[in-house]
PADOFI-471079 format. One record per residue: x, y, z of N, C-alpha, C, CB in turn; residue in three letters. Coordinates in steps of 0.05 Angstrom, whole numbers. Glycine has a CB too. Layout:
<recs>
X, Y, Z, X, Y, Z, X, Y, Z, X, Y, Z, ala
...
</recs>
This chain:
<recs>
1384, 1154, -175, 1387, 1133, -155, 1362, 1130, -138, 1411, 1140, -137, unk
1342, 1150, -132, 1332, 1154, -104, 1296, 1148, -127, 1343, 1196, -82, unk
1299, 1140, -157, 1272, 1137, -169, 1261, 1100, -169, 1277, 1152, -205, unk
1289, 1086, -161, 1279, 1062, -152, 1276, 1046, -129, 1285, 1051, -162, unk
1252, 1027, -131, 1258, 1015, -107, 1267, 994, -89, 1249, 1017, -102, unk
1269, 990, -64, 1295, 957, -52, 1267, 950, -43, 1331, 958, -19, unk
1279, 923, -42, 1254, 899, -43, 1257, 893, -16, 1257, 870, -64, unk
1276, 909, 7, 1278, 901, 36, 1288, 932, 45, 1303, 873, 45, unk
1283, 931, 79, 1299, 943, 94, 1319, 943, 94, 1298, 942, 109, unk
1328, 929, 95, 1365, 931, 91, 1374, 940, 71, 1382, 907, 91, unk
1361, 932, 47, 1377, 935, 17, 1370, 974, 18, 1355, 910, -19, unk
1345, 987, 30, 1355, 1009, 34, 1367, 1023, 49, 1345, 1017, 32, unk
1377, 1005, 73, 1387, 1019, 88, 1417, 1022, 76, 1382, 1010, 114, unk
1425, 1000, 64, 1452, 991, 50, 1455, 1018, 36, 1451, 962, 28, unk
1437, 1028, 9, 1440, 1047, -8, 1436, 1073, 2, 1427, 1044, -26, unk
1430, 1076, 27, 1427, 1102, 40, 1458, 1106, 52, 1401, 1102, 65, unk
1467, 1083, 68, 1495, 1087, 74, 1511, 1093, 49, 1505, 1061, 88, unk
1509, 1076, 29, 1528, 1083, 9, 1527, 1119, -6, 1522, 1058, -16, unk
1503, 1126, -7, 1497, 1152, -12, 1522, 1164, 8, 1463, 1160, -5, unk
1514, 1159, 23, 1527, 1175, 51, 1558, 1172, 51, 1516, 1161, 83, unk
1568, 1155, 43, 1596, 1146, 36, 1604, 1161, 9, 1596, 1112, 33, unk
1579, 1162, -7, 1594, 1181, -35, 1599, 1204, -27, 1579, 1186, -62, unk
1585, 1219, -10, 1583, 1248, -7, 1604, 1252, 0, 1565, 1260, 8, unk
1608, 1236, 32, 1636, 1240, 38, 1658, 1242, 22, 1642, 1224, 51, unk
1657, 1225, 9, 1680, 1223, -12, 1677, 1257, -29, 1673, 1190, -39, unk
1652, 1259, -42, 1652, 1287, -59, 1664, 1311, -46, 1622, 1297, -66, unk
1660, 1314, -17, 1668, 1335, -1, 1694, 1332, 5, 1653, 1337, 22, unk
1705, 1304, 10, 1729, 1305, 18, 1758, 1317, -13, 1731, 1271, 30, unk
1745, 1297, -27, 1758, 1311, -51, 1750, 1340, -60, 1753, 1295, -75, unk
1734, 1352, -54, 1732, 1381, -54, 1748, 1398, -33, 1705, 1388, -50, unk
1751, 1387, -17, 1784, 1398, 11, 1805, 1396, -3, 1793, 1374, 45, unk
1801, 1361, -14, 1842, 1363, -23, 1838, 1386, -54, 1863, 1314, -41, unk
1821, 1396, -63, 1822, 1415, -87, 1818, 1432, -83, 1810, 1413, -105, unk
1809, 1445, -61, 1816, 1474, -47, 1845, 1477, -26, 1787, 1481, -26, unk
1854, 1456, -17, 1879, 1463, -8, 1891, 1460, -28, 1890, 1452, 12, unk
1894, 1448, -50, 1917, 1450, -70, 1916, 1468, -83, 1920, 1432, -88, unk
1887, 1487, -89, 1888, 1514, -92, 1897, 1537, -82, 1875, 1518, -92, unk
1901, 1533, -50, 1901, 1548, -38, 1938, 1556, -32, 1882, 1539, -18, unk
1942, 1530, -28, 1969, 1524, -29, 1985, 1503, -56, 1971, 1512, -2, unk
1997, 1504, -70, 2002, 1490, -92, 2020, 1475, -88, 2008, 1502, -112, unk
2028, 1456, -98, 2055, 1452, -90, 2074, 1453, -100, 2059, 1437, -84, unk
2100, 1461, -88, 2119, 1470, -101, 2139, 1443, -104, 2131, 1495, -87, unk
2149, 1429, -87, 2160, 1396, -83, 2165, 1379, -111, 2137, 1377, -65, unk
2182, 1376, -118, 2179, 1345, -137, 2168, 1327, -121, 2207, 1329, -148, unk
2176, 1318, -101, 2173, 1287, -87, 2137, 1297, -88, 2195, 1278, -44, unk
2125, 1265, -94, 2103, 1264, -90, 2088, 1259, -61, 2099, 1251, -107, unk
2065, 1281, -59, 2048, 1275, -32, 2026, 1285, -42, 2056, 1288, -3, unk
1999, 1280, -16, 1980, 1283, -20, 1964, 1290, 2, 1975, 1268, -31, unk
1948, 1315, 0, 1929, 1312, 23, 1923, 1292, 36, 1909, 1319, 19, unk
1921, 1309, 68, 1908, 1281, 90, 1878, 1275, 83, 1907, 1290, 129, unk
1870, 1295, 65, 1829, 1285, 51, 1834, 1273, 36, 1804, 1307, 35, unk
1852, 1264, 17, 1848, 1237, 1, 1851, 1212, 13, 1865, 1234, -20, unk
1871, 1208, 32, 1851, 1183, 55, 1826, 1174, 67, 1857, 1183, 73, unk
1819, 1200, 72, 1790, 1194, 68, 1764, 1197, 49, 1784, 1201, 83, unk
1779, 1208, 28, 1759, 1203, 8, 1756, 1180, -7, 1760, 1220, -9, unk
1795, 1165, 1, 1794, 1131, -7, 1782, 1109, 9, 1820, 1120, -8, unk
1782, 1119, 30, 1759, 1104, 52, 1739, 1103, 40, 1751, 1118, 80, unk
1721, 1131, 45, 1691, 1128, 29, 1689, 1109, 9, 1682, 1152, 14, unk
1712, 1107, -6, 1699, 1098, -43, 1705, 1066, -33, 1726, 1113, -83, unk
1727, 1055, -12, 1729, 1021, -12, 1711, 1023, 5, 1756, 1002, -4, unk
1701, 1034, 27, 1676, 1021, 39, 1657, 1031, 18, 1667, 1029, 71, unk
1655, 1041, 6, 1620, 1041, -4, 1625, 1016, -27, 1604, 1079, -21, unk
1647, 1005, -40, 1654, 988, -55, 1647, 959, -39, 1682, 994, -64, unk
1659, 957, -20, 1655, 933, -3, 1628, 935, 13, 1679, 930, 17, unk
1618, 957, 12, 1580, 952, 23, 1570, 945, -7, 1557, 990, 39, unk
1572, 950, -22, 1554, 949, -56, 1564, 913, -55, 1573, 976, -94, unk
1581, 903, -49, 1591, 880, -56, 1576, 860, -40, 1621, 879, -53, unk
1578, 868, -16, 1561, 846, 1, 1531, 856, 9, 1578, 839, 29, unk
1515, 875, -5, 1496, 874, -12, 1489, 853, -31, 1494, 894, -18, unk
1500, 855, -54, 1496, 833, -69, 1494, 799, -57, 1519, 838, -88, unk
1511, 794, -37, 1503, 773, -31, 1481, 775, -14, 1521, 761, -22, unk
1473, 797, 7, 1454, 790, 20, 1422, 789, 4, 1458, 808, 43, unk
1422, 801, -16, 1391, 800, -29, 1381, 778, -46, 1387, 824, -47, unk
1408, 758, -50, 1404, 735, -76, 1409, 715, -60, 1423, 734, -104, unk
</recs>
């Protein structure tokens, strides 16, 4: 990612945020897979860690910054 380059300020500042939005996401899904380790679940009914809300945050905002990047550079 980090071997090419944006033809503006923004367009990197855009891909620096989105970096920043994946990570989050990597770390957050690394919580919900250490508490499900930690604790398993025993339940039929389905649930889910409170870190997969925000690891679904990360992935629609960095989806909806990649999107309107696209409009702002063309």
């Amino acid at each position: 990612m980090a071997s090419h380059t944006q033809h503006s300020a923004l367009s990197g500042a855009m891909h620096k945020s989105w970096g920043i939005l994946f990570a989050g996401f990597a770390l957050a899904r690394m919580v919900t897979y250490m508490s499900l380790w930690i604790a398993p679940v025993t339940s039929y009914i389905p649930s889910r860690p409170s870190s997969e809300i925000v690891a679904s945050w990360c992935l629609v905002a960095g989806g909806l910054l990649f999107m309107a990047s696209n409009k702002v550079n063309h």
